[in-house]
C-alpha positions in Angstrom: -85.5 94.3 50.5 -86.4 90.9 52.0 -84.7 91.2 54.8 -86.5 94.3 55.7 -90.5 92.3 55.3 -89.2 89.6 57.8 -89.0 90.0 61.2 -86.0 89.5 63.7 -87.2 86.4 65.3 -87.3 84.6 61.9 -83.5 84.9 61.7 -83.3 83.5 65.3 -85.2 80.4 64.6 -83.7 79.7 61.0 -80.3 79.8 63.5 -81.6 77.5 66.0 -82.7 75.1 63.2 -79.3 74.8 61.7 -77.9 74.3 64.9 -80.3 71.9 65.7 -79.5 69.6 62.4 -75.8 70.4 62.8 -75.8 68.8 66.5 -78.2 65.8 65.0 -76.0 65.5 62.1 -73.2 65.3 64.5 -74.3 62.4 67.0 -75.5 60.6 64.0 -71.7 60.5 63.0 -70.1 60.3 66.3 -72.6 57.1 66.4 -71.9 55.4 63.0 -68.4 55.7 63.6 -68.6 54.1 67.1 -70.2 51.0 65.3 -68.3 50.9 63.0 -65.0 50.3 64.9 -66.8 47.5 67.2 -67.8 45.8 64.4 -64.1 45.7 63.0 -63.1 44.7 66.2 -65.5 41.9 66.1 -64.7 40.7 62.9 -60.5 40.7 63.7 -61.2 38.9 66.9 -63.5 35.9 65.1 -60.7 35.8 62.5 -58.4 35.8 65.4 -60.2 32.5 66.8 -60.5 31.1 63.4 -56.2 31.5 63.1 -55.7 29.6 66.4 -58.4 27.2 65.5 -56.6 26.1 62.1 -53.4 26.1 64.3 -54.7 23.9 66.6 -56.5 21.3 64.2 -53.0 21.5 61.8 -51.5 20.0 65.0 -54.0 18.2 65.8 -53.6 16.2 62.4 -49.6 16.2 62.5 -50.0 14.5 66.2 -52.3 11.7 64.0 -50.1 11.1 61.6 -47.1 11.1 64.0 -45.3 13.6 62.0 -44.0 15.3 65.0 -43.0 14.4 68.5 -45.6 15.6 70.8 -45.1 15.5 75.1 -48.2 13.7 76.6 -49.5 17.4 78.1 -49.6 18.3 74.4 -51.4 15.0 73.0 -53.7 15.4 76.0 -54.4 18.8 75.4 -55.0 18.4 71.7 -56.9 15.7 72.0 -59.3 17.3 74.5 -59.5 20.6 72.0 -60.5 18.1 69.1 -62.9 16.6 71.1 -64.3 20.3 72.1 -64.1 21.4 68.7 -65.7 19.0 67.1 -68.6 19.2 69.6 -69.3 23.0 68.8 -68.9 22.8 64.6 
């Protein structure tokens, strides 16, 4: 009965609109999903950094306390990471 009052072109813009909000609907996904995955991939590089940071100062500290034997490229090179990590915390 209903579908007799209403005309043809009705049917053709209801279509149109769902299509319309399936395609939004769609890109609003595709989108969060794209986020999403560079923001864990910023988060596991900073903890990446953090790792070699706490590496670097563990051996830093051993090298003060003359726990273990260290060449002079190594003491150097420590010493100059100390000195730039300290600047940047």
């Amino acid at each position: 009965m209903i579908l007799q009052i209403l005309p043809p072109d009705f049917y053709e813009a209801e279509t149109n609109s769902v299509f319309l909000i399936t395609a939004i609907a769609f890109i609003l996904v595709t989108v969060g999903l794209i986020y999403k995955r560079s923001v864990m991939k910023r988060n596991i590089k900073k903890k990446l950094v953090q790792a070699k940071e706490k590496i670097q100062l563990k051996r830093y500290k051993e090298m003060m306390n003359n726990k273990v034997n260290f060449s002079f490229e190594e003491i150097i090179s420590l010493q100059e990471w100390h000195t730039n990590f300290s600047l940047t915390k």
